[in-house]
Every structure is written in structure tokens, then in C-alpha cells.
N, CA, C and O atoms as CSV, one atom per row, in Angstrom:
chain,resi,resn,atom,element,x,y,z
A,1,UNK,N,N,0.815,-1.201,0.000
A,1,UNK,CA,C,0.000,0.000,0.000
A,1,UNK,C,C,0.855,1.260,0.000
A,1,UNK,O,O,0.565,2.076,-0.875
A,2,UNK,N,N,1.806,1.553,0.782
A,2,UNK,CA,C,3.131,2.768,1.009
A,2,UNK,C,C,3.616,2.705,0.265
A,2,UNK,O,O,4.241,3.765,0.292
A,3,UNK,N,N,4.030,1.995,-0.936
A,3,UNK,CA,C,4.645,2.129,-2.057
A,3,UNK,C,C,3.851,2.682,-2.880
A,3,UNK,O,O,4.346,3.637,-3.479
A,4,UNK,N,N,2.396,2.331,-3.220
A,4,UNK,CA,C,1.463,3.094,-4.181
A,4,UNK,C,C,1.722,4.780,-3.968
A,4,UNK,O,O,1.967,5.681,-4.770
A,5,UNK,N,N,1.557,4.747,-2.606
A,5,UNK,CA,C,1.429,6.197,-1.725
A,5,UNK,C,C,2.569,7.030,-2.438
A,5,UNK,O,O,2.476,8.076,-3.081
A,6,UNK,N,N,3.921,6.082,-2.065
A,6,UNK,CA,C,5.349,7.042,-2.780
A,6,UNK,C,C,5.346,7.078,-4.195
A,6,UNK,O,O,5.840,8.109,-4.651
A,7,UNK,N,N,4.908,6.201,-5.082
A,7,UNK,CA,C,4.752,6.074,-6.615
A,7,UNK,C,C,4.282,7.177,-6.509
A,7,UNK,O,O,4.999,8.168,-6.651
A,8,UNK,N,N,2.831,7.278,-6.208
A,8,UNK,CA,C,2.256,8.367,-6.799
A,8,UNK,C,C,2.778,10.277,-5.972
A,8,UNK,O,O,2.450,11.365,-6.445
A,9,UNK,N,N,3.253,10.139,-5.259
A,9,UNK,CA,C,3.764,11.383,-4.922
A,9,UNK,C,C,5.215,11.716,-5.899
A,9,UNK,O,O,5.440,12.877,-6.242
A,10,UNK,N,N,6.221,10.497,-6.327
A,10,UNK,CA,C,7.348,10.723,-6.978
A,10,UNK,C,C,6.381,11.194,-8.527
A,10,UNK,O,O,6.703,12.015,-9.385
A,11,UNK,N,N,5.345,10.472,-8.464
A,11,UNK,CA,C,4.424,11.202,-10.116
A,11,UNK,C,C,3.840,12.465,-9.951
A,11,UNK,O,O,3.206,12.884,-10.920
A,12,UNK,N,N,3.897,13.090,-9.063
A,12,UNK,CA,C,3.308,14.562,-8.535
A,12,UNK,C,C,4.371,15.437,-8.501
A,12,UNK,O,O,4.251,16.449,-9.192
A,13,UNK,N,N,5.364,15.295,-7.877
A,13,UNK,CA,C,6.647,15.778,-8.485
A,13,UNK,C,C,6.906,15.978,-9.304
A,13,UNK,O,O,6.994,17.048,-9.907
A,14,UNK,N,N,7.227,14.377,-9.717
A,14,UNK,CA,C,7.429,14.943,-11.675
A,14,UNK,C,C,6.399,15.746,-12.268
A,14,UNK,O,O,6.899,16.768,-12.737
A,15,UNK,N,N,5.639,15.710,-12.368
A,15,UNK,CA,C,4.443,16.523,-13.203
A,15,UNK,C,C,4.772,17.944,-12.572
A,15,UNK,O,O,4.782,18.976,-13.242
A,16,UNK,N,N,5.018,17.889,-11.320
A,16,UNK,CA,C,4.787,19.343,-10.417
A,16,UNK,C,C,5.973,20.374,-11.602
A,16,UNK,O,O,5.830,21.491,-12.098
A,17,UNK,N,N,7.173,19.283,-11.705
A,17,UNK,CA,C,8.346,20.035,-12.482
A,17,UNK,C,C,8.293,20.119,-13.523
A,17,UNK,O,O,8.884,21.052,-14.066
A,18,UNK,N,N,7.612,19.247,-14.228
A,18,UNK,CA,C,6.582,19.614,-15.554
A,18,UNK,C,C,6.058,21.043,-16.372
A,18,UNK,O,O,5.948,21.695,-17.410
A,19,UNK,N,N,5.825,20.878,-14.762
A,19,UNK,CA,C,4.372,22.042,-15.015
A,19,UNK,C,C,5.646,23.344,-15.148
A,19,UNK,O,O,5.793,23.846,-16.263
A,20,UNK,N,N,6.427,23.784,-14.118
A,20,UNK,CA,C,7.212,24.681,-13.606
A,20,UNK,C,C,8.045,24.951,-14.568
A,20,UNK,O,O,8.704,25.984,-14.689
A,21,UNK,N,N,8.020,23.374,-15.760
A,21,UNK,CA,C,8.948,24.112,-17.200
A,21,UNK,C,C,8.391,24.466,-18.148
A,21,UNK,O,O,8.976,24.779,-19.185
A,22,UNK,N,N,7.423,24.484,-18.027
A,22,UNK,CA,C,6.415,24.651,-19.168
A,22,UNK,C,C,6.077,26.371,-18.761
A,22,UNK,O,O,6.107,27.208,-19.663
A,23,UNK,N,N,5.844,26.665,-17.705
A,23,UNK,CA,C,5.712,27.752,-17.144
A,23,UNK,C,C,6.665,28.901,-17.824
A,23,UNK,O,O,6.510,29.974,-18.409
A,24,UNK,N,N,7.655,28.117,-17.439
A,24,UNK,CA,C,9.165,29.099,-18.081
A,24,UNK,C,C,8.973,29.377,-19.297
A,24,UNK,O,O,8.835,30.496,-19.790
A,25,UNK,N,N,8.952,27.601,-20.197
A,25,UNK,CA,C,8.878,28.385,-21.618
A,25,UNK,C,C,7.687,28.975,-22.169
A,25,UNK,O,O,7.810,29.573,-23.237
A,26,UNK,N,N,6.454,28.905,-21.576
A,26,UNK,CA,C,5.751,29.600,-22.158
A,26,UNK,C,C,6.119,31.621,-22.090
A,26,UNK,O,O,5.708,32.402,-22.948
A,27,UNK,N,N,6.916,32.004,-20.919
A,27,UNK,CA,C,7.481,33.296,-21.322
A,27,UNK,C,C,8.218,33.290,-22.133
A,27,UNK,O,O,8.646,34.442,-22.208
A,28,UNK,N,N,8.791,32.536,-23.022
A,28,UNK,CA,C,9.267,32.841,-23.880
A,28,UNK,C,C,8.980,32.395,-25.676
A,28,UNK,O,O,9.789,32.517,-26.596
A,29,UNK,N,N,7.686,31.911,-25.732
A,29,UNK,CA,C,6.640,31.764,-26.595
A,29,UNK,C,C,6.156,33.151,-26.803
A,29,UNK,O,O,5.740,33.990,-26.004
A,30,UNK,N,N,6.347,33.171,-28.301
A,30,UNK,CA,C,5.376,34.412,-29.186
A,30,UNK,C,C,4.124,34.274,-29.729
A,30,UNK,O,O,3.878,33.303,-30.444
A,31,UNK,N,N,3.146,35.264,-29.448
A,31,UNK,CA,C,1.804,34.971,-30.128
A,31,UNK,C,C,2.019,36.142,-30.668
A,31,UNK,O,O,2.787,37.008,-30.251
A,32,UNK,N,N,0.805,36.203,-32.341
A,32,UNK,CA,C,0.754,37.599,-32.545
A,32,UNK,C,C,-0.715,37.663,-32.768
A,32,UNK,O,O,-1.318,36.724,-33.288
A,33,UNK,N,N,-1.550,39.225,-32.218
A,33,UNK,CA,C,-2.882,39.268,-32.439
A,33,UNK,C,C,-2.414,40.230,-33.285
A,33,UNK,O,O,-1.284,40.715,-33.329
A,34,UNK,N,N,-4.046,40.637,-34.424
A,34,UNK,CA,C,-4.589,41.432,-34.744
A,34,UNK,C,C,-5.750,41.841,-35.088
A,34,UNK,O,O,-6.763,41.185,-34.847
A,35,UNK,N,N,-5.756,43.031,-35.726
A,35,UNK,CA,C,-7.440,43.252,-35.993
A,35,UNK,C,C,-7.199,44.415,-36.984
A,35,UNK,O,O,-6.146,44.973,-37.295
A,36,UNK,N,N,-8.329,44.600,-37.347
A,36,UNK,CA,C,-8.518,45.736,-38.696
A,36,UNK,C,C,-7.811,45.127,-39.526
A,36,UNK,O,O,-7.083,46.009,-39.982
A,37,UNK,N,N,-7.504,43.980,-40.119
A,37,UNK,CA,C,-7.232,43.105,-41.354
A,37,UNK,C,C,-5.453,43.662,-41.239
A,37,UNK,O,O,-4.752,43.798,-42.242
A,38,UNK,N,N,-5.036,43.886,-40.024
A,38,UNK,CA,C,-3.546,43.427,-39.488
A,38,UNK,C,C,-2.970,44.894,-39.475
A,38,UNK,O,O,-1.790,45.234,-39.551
A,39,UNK,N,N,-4.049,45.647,-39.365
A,39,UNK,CA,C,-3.411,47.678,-39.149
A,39,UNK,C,C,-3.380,47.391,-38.098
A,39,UNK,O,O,-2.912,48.469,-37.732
A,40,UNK,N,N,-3.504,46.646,-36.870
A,40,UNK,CA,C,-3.046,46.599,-35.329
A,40,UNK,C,C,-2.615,45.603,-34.975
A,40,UNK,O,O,-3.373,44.850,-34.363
A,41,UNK,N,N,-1.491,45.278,-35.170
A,41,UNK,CA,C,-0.690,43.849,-34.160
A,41,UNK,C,C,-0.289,44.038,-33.163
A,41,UNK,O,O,-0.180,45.182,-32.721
A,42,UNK,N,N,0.174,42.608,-32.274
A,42,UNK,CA,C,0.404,42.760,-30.446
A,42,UNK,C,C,1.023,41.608,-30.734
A,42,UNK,O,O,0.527,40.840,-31.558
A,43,UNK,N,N,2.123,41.343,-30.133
A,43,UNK,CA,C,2.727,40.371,-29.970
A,43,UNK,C,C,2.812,40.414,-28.478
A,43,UNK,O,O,3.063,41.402,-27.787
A,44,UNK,N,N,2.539,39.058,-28.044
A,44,UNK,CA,C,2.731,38.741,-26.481
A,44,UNK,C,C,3.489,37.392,-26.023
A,44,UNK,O,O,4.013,36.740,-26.927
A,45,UNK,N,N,3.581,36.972,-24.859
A,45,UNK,CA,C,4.499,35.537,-24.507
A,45,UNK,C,C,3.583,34.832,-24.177
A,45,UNK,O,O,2.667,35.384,-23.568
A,46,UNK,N,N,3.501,33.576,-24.411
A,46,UNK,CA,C,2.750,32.714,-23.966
A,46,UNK,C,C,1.760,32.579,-22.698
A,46,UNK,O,O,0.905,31.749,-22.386
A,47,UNK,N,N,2.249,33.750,-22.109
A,47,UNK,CA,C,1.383,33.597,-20.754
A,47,UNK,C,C,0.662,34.561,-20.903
A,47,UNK,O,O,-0.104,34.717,-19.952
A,48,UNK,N,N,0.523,35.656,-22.099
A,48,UNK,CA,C,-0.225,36.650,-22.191
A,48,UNK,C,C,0.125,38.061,-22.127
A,48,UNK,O,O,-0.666,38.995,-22.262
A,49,UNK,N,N,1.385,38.140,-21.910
A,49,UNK,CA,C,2.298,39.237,-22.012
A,49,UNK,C,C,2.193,40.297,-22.809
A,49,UNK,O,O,3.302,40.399,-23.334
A,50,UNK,N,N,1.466,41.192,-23.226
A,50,UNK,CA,C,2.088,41.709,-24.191
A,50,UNK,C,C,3.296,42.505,-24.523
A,50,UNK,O,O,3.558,43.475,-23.811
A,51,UNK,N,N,3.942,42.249,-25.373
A,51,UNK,CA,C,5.158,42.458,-25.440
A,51,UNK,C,C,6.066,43.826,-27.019
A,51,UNK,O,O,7.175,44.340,-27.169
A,52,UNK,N,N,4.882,43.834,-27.714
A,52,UNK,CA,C,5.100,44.799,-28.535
A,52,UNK,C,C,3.150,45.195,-29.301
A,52,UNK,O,O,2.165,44.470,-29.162
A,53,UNK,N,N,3.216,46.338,-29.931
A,53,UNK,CA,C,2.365,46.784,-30.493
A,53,UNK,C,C,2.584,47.480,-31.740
A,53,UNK,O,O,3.383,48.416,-31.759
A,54,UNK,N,N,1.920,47.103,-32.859
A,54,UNK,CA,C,2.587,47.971,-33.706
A,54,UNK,C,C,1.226,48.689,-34.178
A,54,UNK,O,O,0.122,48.362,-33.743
A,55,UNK,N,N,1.393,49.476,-34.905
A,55,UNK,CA,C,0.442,50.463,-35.563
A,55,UNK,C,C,0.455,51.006,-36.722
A,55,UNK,O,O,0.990,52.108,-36.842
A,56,UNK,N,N,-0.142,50.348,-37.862
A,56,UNK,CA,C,0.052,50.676,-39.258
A,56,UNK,C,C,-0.104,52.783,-39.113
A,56,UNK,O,O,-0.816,53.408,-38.326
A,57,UNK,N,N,0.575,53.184,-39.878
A,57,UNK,CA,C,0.243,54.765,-39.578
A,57,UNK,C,C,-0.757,55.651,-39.892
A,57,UNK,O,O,-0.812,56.819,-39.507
A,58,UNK,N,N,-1.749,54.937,-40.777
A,58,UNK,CA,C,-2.331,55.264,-41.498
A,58,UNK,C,C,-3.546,55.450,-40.476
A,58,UNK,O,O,-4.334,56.365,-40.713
A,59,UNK,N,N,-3.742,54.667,-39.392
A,59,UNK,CA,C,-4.808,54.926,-38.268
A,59,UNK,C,C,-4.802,56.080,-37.422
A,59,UNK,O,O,-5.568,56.420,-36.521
A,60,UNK,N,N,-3.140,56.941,-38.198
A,60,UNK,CA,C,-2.655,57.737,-37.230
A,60,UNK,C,C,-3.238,59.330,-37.297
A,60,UNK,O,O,-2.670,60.368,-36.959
A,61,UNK,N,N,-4.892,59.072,-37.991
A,61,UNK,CA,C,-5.268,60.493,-37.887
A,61,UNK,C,C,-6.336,60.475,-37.047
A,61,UNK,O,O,-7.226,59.655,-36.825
A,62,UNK,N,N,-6.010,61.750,-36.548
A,62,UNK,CA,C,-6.444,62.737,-34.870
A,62,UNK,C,C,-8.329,62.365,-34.599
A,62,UNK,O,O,-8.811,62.004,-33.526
A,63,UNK,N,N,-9.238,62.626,-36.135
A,63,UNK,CA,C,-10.320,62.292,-36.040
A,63,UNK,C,C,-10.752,60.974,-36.175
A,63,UNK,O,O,-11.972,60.818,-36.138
A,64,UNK,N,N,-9.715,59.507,-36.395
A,64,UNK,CA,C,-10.184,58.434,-36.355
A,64,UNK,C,C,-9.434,57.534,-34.903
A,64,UNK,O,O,-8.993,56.385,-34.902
A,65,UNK,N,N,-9.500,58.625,-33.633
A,65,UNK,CA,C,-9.437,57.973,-32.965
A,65,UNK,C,C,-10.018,56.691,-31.711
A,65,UNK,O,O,-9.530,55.976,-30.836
A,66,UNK,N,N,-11.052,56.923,-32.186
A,66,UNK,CA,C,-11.927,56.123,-31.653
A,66,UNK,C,C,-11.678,54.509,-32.328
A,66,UNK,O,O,-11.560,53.474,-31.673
A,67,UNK,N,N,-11.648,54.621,-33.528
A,67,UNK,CA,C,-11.381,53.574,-34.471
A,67,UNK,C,C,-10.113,52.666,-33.666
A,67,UNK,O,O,-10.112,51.541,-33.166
A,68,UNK,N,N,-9.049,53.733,-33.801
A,68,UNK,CA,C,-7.775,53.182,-32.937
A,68,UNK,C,C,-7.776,52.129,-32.095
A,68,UNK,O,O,-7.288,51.001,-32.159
A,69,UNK,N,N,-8.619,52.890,-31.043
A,69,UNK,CA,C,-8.783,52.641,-29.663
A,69,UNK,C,C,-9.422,51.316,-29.749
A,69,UNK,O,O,-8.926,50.353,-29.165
A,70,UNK,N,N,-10.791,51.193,-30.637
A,70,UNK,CA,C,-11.743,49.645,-30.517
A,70,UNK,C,C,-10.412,48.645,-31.353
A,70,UNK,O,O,-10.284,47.473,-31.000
A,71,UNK,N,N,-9.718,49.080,-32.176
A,71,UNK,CA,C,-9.030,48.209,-33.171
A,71,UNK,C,C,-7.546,47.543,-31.986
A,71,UNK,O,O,-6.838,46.536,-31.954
A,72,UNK,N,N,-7.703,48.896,-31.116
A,72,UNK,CA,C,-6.382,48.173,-30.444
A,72,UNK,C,C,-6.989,46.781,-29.082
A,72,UNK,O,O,-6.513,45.672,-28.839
A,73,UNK,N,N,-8.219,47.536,-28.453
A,73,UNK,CA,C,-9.062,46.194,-27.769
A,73,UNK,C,C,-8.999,45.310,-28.646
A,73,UNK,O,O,-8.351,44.363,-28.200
A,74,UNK,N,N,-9.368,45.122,-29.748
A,74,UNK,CA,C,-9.791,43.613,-30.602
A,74,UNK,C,C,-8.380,43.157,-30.206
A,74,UNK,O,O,-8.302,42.450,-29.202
A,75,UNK,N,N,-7.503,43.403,-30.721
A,75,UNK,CA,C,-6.090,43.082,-31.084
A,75,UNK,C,C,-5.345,42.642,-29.693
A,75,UNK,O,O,-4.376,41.883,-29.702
A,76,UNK,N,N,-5.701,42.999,-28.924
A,76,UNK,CA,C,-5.811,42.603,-27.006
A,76,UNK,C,C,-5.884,41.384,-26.787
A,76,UNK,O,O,-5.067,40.525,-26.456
A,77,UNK,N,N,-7.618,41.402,-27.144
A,77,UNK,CA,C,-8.236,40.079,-27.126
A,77,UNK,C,C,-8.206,39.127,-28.203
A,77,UNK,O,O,-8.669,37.997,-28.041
A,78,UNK,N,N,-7.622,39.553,-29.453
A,78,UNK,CA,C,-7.063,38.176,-30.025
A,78,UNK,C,C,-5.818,38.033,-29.703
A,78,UNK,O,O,-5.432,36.981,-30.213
A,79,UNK,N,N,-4.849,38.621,-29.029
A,79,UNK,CA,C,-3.410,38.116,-28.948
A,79,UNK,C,C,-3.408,37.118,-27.101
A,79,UNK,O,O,-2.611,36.344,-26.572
A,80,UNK,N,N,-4.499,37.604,-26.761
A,80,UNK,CA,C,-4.958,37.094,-25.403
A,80,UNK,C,C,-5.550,35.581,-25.865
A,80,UNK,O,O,-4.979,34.661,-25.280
A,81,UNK,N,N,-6.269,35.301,-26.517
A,81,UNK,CA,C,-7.161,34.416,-26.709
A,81,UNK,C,C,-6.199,33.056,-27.417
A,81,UNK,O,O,-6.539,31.874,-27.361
A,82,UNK,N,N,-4.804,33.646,-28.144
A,82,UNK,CA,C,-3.437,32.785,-28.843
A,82,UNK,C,C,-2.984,32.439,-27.421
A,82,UNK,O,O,-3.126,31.294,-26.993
A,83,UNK,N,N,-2.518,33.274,-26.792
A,83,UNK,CA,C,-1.750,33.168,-25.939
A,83,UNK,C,C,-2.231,31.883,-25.063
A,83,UNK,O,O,-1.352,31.074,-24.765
A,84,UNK,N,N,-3.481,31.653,-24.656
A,84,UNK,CA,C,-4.002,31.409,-23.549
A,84,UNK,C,C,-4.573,29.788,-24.799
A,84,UNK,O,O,-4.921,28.774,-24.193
A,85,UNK,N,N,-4.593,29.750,-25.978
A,85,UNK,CA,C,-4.781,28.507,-26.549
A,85,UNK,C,C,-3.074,27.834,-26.441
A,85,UNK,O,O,-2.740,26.650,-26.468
A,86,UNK,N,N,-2.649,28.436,-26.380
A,86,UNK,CA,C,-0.725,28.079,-26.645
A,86,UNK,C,C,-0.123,27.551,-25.620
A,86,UNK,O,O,0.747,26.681,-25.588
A,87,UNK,N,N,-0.844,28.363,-24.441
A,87,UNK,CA,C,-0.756,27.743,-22.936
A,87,UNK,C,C,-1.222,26.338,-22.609
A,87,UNK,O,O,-0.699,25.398,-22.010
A,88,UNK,N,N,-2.440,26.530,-23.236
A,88,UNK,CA,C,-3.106,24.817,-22.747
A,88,UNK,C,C,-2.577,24.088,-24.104
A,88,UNK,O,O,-2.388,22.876,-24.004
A,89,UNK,N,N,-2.350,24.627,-25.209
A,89,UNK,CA,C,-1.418,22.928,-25.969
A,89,UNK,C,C,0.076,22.945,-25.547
A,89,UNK,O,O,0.902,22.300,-26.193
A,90,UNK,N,N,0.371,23.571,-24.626
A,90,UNK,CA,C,1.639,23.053,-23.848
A,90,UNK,C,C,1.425,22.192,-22.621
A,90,UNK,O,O,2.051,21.154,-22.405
A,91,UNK,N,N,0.471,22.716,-21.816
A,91,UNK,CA,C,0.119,22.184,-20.617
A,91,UNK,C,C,-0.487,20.526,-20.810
A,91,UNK,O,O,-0.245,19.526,-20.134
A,92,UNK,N,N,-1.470,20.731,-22.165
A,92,UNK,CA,C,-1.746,19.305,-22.483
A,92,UNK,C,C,-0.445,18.046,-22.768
A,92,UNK,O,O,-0.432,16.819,-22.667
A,93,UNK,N,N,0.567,19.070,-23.162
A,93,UNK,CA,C,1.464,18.045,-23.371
A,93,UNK,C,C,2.303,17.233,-22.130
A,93,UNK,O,O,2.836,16.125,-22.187
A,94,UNK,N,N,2.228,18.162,-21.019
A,94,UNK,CA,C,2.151,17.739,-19.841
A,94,UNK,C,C,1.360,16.726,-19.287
A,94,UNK,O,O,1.623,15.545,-19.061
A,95,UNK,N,N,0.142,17.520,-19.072
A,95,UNK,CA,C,-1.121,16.710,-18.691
A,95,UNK,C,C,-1.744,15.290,-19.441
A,95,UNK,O,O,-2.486,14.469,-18.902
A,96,UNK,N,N,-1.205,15.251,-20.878
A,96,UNK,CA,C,-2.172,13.986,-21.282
A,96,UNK,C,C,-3.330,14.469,-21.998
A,96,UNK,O,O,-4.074,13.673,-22.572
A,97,UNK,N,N,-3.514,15.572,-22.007
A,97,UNK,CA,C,-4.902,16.152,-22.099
A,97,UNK,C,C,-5.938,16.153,-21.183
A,97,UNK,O,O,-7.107,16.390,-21.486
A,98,UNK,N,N,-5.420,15.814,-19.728
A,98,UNK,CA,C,-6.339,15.514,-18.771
A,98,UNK,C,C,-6.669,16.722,-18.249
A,98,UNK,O,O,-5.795,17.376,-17.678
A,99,UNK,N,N,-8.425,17.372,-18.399
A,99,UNK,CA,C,-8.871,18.349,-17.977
A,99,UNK,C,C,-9.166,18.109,-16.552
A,99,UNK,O,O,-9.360,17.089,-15.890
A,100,UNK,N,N,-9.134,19.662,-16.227
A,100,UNK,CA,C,-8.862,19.943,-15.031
A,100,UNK,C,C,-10.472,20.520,-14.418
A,100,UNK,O,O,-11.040,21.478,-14.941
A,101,UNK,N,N,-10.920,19.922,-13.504
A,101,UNK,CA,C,-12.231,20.123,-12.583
A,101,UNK,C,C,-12.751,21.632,-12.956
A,101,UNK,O,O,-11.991,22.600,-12.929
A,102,UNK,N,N,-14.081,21.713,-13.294
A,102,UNK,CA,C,-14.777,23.134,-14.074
A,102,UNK,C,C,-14.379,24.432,-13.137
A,102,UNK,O,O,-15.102,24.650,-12.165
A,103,UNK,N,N,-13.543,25.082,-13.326
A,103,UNK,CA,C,-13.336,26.066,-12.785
A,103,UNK,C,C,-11.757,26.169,-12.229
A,103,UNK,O,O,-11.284,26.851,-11.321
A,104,UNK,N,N,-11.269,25.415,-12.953
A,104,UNK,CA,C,-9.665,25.188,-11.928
A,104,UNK,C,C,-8.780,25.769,-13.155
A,104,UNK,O,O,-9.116,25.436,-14.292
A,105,UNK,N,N,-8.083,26.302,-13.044
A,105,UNK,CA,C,-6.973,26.499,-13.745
A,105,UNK,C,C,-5.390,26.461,-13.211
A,105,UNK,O,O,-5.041,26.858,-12.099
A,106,UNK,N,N,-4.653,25.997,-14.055
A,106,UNK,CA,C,-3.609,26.389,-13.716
A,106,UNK,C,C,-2.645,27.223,-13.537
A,106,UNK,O,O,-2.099,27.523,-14.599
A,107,UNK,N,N,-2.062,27.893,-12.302
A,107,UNK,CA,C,-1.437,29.179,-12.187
A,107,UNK,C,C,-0.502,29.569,-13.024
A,107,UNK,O,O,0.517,28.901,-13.201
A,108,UNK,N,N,-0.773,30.836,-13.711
A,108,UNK,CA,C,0.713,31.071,-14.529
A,108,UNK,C,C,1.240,32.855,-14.190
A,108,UNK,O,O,2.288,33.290,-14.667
């Protein structure tokens, strides 16, 4: 029976360190969002980072700023939405694909 007990804690470990490298490299994983058919990109790290923004220039007049502003949210939330799919096909590769109880996530 105490041997099952230690098996499975030496498998909790491992996975635990698993997890803790996957962690790492996902900061250093690139996603790129955009929006307005790619006049707003975001590049971020795997954990959701964002890490650059670019801005075609042409958005760069004074009365279409509103435009800007919704084009740079979209571009948020699609570089958010990569990021956070990029996360779980790493984590799956960990996990097995074994989902995790409705509401649990894993800390990053």
C-alpha cells in the first residue's frame, strides 16, 4: 500500500516540475494578435504578455481615434485568446490532455 502512496507522490513531483517548465517556456513563446485586417498587431508571450504593439500609420489620424482605440481592444483580445490557446497545448502536453475540474486552472 506505502509504495502506491510514494509512486504516486514521486508522479506529482514529476508533473509538479513539468508544469514549472512549461511555465518558463511559455514566457518565452510568441503569439501575434490582430485586428482591422492586421493595421493593429500585439505580440505577447505565452502567458499573455504583451510584449510589442505595432500600428500601421495610417490609423494615425487625430479624427479616427476612436477607431484606434476599438481596433487596439480587438487586437488585445485576439493576442490574449493565442496566448491562452498556446498555454493549454503546452500544458496538455504535460497533462495527457487531462482536464482539469470546471473552474480550476492552472497558475501562470
Amino acid at each position: 500500500m506505502f509504495g502506491n502512496i510514494g509512486e504516486m507522490m514521486k508522479q506529482a513531483q514529476k508533473m509538479q516540475a513539468r508544469l514549472a517548465e512549461v511555465q518558463e517556456k511559455l514566457k518565452t513563446i510568441e503569439v501575434e494578435g490582430s485586428s482591422g485586417g492586421g493595421l493593429v498587431k500585439m505580440v505577447a508571450d505565452g502567458k499573455g504578455t504583451v510584449k510589442s504593439v505595432k500600428i500601421d500609420p495610417s490609423l494615425l489620424d487625430p479624427q479616427e481615434v476612436e477607431v484606434l482605440e476599438d481596433l487596439l481592444v480587438a487586437a488585445f483580445h485576439d493576442v490574449q485568446a493565442k496566448a491562452e490557446e498556446k498555454a493549454n497545448e503546452e500544458m496538455n502536453k504535460v497533462t495527457g490532455g487531462m482536464k482539469l475540474p470546471g473552474g480550476m486552472k492552472l497558475p501562470f
